[in-house]
C-alpha positions in Angstrom: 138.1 -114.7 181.7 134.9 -113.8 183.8 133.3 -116.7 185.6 130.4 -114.9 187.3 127.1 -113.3 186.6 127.3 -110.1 184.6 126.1 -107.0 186.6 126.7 -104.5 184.3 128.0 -102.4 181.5 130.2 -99.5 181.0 131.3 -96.8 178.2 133.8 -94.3 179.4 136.0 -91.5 177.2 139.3 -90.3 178.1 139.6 -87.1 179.1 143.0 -86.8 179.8 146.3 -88.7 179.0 149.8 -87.6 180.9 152.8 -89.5 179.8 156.2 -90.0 182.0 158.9 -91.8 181.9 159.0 -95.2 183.6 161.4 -98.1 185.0 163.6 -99.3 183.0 163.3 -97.1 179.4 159.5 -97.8 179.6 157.0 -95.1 179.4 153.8 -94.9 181.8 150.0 -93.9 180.5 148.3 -92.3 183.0 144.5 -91.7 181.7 141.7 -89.9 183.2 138.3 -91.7 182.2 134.7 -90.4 182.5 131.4 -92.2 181.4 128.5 -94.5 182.8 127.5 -97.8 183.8 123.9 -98.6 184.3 125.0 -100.7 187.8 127.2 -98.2 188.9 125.9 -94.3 187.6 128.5 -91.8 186.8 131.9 -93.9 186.4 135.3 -91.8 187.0 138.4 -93.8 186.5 142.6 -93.0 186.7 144.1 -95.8 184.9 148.3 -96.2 184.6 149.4 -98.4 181.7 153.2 -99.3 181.1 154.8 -98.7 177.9 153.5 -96.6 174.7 153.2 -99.0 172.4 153.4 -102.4 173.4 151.5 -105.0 172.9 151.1 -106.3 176.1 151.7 -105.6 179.9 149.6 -104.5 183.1 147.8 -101.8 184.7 146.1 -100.1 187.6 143.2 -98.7 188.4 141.5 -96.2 190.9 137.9 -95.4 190.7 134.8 -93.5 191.9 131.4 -94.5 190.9 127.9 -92.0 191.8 125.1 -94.0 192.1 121.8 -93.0 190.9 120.6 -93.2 195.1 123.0 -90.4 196.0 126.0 -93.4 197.3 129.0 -92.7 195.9 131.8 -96.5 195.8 135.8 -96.0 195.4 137.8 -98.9 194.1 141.4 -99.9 193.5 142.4 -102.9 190.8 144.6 -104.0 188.7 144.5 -105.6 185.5 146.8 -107.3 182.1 146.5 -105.7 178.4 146.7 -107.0 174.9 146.8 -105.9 171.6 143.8 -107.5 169.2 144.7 -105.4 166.8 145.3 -102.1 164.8 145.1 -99.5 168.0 142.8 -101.8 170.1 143.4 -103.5 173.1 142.0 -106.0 175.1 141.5 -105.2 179.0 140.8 -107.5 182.3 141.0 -106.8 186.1 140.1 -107.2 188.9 138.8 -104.5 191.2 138.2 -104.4 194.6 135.4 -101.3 196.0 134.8 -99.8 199.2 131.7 -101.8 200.0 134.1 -105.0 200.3 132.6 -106.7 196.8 135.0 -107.3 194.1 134.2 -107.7 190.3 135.9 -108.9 187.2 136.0 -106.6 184.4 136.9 -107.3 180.9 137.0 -104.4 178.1 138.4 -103.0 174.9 140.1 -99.8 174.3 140.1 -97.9 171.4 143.1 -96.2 171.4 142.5 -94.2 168.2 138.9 -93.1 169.9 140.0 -93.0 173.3 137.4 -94.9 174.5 137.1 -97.7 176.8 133.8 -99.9 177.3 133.1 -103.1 179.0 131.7 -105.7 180.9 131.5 -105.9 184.8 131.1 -109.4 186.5 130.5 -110.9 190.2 133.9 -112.8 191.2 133.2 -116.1 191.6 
């Protein structure tokens, strides 16, 4: 759970989900996401989850955030997911950006919706 000061929100849609097979039987997510964040502009995000279906497991992340000032942040993360319910899941990582900060982030997912939104904190 998040410890620091909350910079921000986001609200991001999938735009595109490729699915492969993975170690071991599993199968690997790989999701394209798009949407905003009022700290961070125009959010694009590649996220790879293991195993359709499972109630828990991990992820990672790569991003690109546009800021409103014309700067443009990358970032790499990873992160745990759990199911809290009937297609829902429960998101939090860590990601490291280009500028050297790194943030916690806790979400949901909406797997029915394809949507993702969330909460970005300073790491304390």
């Amino acid at each position: 759970m998040a410890t620091g000061k909350q910079v921000g929100d986001f609200s991001l849609k999938a735009t595109s989900l490729t699915l492969t097979p993975g170690p071991g039987g599993s199968v690997l997510v790989q999701g394209n996401f798009e949407g905003t964040s009022a700290a961070f502009g125009t959010i694009l995000r590649t996220a790879t989850f293991v195993s359709v279906g499972a109630k828990s497991g991990t992820f990672s992340v790569c991003a690109a955030a546009f800021l409103e000032n014309g700067d443009s942040l990358t970032g790499n993360g990873q992160g745990t997911f759990e199911s809290t319910g009937r297609h829902k899941w429960r998101l939090q990582e860590l990601i490291h950006i280009s500028d050297g900060r790194s943030f916690d982030v806790e979400g949901e997912m909406d797997l029915a919706t394809r949507a993702w939104t969330g909460k970005i904190f300073e790491r304390s």
